[in-house]
C-alpha positions as CSV (number, residue, x, y, z in Angstrom):
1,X,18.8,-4.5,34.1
2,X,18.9,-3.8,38.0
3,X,14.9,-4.1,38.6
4,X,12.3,-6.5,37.5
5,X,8.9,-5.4,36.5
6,X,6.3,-8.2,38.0
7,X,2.8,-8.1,37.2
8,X,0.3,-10.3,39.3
9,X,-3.1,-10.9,36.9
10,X,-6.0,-10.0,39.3
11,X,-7.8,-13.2,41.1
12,X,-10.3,-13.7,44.3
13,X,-12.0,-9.6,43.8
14,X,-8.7,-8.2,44.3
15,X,-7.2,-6.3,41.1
16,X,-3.9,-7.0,38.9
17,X,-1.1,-5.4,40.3
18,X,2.7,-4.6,39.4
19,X,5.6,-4.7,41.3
20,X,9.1,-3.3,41.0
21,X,11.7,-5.7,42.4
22,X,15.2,-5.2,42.7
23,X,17.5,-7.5,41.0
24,X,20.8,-7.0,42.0
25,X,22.9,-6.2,45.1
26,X,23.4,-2.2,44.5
27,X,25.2,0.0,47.8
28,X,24.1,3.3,46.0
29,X,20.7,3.0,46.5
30,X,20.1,3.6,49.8
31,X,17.0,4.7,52.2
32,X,16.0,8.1,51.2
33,X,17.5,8.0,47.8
34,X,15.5,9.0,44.5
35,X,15.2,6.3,42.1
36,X,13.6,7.3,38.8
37,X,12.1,4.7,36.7
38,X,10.4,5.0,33.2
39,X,7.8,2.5,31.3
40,X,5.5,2.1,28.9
41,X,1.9,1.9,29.4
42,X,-0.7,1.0,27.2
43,X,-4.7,1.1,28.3
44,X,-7.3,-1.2,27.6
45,X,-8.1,-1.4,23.9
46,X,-5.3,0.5,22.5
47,X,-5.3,-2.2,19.7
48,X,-8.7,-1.4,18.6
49,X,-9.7,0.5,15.3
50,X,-10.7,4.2,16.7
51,X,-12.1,7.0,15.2
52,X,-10.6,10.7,15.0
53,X,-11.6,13.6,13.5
54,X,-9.4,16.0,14.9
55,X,-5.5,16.0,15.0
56,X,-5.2,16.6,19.2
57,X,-7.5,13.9,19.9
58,X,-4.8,11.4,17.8
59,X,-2.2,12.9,20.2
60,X,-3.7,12.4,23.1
61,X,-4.0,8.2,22.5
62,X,-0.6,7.8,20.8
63,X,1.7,10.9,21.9
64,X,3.2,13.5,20.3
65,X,4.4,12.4,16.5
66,X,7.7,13.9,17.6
67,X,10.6,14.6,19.9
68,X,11.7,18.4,20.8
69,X,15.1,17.2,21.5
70,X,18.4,17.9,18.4
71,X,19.2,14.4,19.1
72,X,18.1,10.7,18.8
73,X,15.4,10.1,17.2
74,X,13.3,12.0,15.9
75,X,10.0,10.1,15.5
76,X,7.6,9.2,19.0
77,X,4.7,8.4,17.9
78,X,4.6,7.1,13.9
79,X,0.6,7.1,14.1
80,X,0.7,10.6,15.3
81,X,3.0,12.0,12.7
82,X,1.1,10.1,10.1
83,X,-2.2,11.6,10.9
84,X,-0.8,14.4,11.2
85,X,0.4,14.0,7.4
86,X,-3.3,12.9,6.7
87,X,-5.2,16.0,8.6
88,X,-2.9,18.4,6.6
89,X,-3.8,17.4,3.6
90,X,-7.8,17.7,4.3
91,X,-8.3,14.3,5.7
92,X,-11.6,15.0,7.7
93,X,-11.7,11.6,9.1
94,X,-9.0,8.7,10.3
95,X,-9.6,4.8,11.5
96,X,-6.7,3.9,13.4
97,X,-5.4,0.5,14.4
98,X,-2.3,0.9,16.7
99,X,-0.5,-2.5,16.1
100,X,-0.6,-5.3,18.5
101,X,2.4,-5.1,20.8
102,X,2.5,-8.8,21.7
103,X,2.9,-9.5,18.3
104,X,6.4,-9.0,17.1
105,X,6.6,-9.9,13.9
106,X,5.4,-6.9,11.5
107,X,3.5,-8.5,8.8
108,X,1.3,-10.5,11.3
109,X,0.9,-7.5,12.9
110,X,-0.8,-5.7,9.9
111,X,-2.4,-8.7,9.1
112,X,-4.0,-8.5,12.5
113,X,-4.6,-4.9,12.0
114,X,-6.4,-5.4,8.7
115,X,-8.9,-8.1,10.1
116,X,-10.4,-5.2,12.7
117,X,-11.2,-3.6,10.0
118,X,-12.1,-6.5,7.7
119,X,-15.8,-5.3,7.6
120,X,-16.0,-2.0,8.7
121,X,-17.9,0.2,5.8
122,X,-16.1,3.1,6.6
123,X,-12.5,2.2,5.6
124,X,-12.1,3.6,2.4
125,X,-8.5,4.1,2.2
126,X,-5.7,2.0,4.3
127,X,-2.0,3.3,4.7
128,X,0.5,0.8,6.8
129,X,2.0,3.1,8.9
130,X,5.5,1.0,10.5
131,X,8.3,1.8,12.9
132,X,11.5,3.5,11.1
133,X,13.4,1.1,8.9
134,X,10.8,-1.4,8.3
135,X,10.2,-2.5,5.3
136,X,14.2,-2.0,4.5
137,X,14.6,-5.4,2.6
138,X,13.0,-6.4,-0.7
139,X,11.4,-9.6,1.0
140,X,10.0,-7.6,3.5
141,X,8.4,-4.9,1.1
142,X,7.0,-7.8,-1.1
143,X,5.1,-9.3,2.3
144,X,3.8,-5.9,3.5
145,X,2.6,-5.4,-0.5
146,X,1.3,-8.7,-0.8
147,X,-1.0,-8.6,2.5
148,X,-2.4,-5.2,2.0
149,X,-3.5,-6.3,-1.6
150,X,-4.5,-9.4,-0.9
151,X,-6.9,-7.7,2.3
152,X,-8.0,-4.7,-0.1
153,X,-8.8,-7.3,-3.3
154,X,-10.9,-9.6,-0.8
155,X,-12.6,-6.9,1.4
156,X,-13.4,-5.4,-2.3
157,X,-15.2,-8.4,-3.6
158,X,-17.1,-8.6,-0.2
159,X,-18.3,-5.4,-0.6
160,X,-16.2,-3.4,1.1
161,X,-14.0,-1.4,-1.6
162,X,-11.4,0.3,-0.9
163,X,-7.3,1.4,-1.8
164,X,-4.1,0.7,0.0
165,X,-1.4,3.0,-0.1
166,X,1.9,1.2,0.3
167,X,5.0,3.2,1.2
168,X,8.4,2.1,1.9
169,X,11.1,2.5,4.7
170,X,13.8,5.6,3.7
171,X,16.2,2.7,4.1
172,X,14.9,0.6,1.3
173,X,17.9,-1.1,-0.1
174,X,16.1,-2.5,-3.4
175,X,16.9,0.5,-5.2
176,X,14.7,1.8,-8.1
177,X,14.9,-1.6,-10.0
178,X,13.9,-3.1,-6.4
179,X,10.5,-0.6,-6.1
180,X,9.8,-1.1,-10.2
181,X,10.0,-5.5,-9.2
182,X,7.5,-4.7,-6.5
183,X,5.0,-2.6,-8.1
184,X,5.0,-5.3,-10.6
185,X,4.3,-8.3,-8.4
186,X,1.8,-6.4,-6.8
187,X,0.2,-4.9,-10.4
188,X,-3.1,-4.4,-8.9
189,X,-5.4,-1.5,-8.9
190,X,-6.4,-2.0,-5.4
191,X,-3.0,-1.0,-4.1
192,X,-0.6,1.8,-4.9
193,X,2.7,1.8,-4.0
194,X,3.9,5.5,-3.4
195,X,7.6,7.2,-4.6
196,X,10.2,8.3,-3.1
197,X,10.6,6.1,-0.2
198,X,12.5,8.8,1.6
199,X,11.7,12.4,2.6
200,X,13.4,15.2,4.2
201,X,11.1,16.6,6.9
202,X,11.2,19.4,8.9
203,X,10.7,18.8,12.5
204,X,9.4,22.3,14.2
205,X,9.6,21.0,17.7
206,X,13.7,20.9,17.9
207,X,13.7,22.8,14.8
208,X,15.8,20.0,13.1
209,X,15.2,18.7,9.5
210,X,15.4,14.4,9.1
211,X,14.6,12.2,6.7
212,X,11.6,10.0,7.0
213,X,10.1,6.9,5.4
214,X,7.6,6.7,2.7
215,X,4.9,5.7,4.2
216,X,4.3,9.4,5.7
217,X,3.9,10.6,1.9
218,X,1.2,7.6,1.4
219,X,-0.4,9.1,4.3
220,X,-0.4,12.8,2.7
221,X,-1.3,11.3,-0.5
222,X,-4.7,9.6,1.0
């Protein structure tokens, strides 16, 4: 990494501010030259549970769903691509939580995403939407299942019913005995766990076909 990204919390009336300093001794970059930089940005409240009823407004607070290049990934936006799953298939509504970025660690991050909505009246049906590749391992599949239940059983008895729909990464590695063992420890009626995890999906923007993960199918299938 040649430059350092400093941000400098606002204090006294004067506002935060961030900073780009230069981290090692470079003889390329000299007065005059163009240095392009790239970062991520995310406003105020992009963790909090928002409402959409129409496909562009999801794009314009999450991105485009996916990428118009024939290379790299394919995927931009996971929340994009799975509302755009949902609208499709006559969603007329959506409650999204974006996941909290400081938190690392996916199943605290649902966890966190499911208390937003712990109480809200609205939420009817919930579908974990992850990053590709997550959950891969059997472990992590049986912690994603056993906190959505576990939210959807208790938010139920409080008077809040509603369904998760659980699908799984394209590169779940239980195989089908793996997805039978975790429909059965979950063996609830509060939470479905959707088949195949894996998908081949056209992508009209670079006009390339890829597979994605089964949570996009939950999405259709809400």
């Amino acid at each position: 990494t040649d430059y350092l990204v400093i941000e400098t919390a606002a204090s006294g009336g004067n506002p935060s501010s961030v900073a780009i300093k230069k981290t090692v001794a470079d003889t390329n970059a000299r007065t005059g030259t163009t240095v392009v930089v790239t970062y991520r940005y995310l406003p105020p409240g992009y963790s909090d549970p928002l409402v959409f009823s129409d496909y562009d407004d999801v794009v314009a607070a999450y991105g485009p769903p996916l990428s118009t290049l024939t290379s790299g990934d394919q995927i931009i936006s996971p929340l994009s691509l799975a509302a755009k799953q949902a609208f499709a298939n006559n969603a007329s509504r959506l409650i999204t939580v974006a996941f909290d970025p400081s938190i690392s660690d996916e199943v605290t991050a649902l966890n966190d995403a499911l208390r937003k909505i712990g109480t809200d009246y609205r939420v009817g049906l919930i579908v974990p939407v992850f990053f590709p590749g997550f959950p891969a391992q059997p472990g992590d599949a049986a912690a994603v299942a056993t906190a959505l239940n576990t939210h959807c059983v208790l938010a139920t008895s409080e008077g809040y019913p509603r369904i998760g729909m659980l699908g799984l990464a394209s590169a779940f590695n239980g195989g089908d005995a793996g997805f039978i063992t975790l429909a059965q420890t979950v063996a609830n009626r509060r939470t479905v766990v959707s088949y195949p995890t894996a998908l081949g999906f056209f992508n009209g923007y670079s006009g390339t076909t890829t597979v994605v993960d089964g949570f996009y199918l939950a999405a259709a299938e809400a």
